[in-house]
C-alpha positions, 0 to 999 in steps of 0.5 A, spaced: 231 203 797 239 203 799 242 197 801 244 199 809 250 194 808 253 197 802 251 205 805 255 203 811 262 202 807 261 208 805 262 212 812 269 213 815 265 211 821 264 204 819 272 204 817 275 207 823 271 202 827 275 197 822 282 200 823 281 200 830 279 194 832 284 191 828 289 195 833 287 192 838 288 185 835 295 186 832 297 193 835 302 189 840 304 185 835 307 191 830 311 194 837 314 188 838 315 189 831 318 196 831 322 194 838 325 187 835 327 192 828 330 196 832 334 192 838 337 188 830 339 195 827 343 198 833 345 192 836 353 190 835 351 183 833 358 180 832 362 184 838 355 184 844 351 178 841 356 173 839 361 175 843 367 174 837 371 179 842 370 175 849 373 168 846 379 167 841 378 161 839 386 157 839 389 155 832 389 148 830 395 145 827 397 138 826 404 136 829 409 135 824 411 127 821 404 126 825 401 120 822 395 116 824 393 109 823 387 109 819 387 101 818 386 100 825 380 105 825 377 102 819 377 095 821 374 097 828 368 102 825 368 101 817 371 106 812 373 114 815 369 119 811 371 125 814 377 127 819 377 134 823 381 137 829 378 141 834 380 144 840 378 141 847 379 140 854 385 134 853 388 139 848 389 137 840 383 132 839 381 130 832 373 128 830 373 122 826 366 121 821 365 114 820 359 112 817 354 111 823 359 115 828 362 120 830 369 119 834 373 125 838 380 122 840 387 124 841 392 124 835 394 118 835 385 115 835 385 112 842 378 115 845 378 121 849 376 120 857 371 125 859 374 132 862 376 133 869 372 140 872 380 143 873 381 141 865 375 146 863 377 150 868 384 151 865 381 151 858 376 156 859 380 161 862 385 159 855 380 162 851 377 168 855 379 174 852 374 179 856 375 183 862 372 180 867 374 173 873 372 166 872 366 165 877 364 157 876 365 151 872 359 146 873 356 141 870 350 141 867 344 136 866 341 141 861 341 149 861 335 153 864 331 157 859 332 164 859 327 169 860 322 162 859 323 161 852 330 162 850 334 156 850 341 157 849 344 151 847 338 148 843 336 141 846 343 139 848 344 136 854 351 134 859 354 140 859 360 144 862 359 151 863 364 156 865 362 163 868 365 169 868 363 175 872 363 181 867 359 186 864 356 180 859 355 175 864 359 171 859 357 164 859 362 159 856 359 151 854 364 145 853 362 138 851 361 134 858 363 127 854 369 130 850 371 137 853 370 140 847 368 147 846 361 148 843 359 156 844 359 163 848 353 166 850 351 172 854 346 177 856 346 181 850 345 174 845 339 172 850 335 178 849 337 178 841 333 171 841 328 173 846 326 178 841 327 174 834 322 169 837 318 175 838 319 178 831 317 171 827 312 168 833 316 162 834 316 161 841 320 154 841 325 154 836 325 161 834 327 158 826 320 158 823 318 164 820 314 162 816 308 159 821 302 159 822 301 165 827 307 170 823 301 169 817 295 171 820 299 177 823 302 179 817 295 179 815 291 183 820 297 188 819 296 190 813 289 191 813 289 196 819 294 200 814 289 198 808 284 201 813 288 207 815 291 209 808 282 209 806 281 214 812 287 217 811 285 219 803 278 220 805 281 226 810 285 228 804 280 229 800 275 233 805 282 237 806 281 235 814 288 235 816 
């Protein structure tokens, strides 16, 4: 007596049963997938995404016979380990690494006070390169999700942002504390995360490819083309093409 188990893995029913139903569990997956791949191949990702061509970052430069009284910072905080210029609000700023702080002051250590709304106004339009006008400059507690699960400064929080009216909606993001700039984002960087989240099917901070819900996918992706390339081969063999 056959096995009515084993007979059934024998019927190209049995198999286009399987084939189908895994398209419906991972069938919307897999043109996330496609649409994704596509949006990161066409994409200009430096000049639409990051927005290189909206903002020139200044050239920092130290003055001449410029000096700073380190004794000073090392009797007040403990040992320097690492000195940065940055660019902010205030003008020249330097970043100062102590072992358990970080400090932003001018050139000569004295800490930075916290910028005006005229100050990032000025620095914002300083380094705007696009074609459009500066819309507004608000102080911001934190910045809304977009498309509700893009998040376009991370977790930080007290922040300027300066808004241009362009083709971009470029959106330009300055430390609230210290002036200095963070970021540019635009439309096009929010639609890019909005699908990278999708692609590796991490909805909260679109850096873990390598979860759970990716896994389980990539599985059920592969046997529905496993399916497919059986029934596809069988048809080959019964010459039904």
């Amino acid at each position: 007596m056959k096995n009515p188990l084993k007979a059934s893995w024998k019927r190209p029913a049995t198999w286009f049963r399987w084939h189908r139903w895994l398209g419906y569990l991972i069938g919307i997956q897999l043109l996330i997938w496609i649409i994704g791949g596509l949006i990161f191949a066409i994409v200009p990702f430096q000049t639409m995404v990051k927005g290189k061509d909206l903002v020139s970052k200044p050239s920092l430069q130290l003055p001449e016979q410029w000096q700073l009284n380190f004794s000073k910072l090392t009797t007040e905080h403990g040992a320097l380990q690492g000195l940065q210029s940055i660019a902010s609000a205030h003008g020249f700023a330097l970043r100062l690494q102590f072992k358990d702080k970080n400090l932003i002051t001018d050139l000569h250590g004295t800490p930075l006070p916290k910028p005006s709304q005229d100050q990032i106004q000025t620095f914002a339009q300083q380094l705007y390169r696009g074609h459009g006008n500066l819309e507004a400059v608000r102080l911001l507690s934190a910045v809304p999700r977009q498309l509700a699960i893009v998040k376009e400064l991370g977790t930080r929080t007290n922040i300027w942002l300066a808004q241009f009216k362009d083709s971009q909606n470029t959106r330009l993001y300055f430390d609230a504390n210290t002036g200095e700039y963070i970021t540019v984002r635009t439309d096009a960087w929010v639609w890019y995360d909005f699908f990278w989240r999708l692609h590796v099917m991490d909805y909260s901070e679109g850096e873990d490819f390598n979860n759970t819900l990716l896994r389980i996918a990539s599985m059920l992706a592969l046997l529905m083309m496993l399916t497919g390339v059986v029934l596809s081969v069988r048809n080959l063999l019964r010459k039904r093409f």
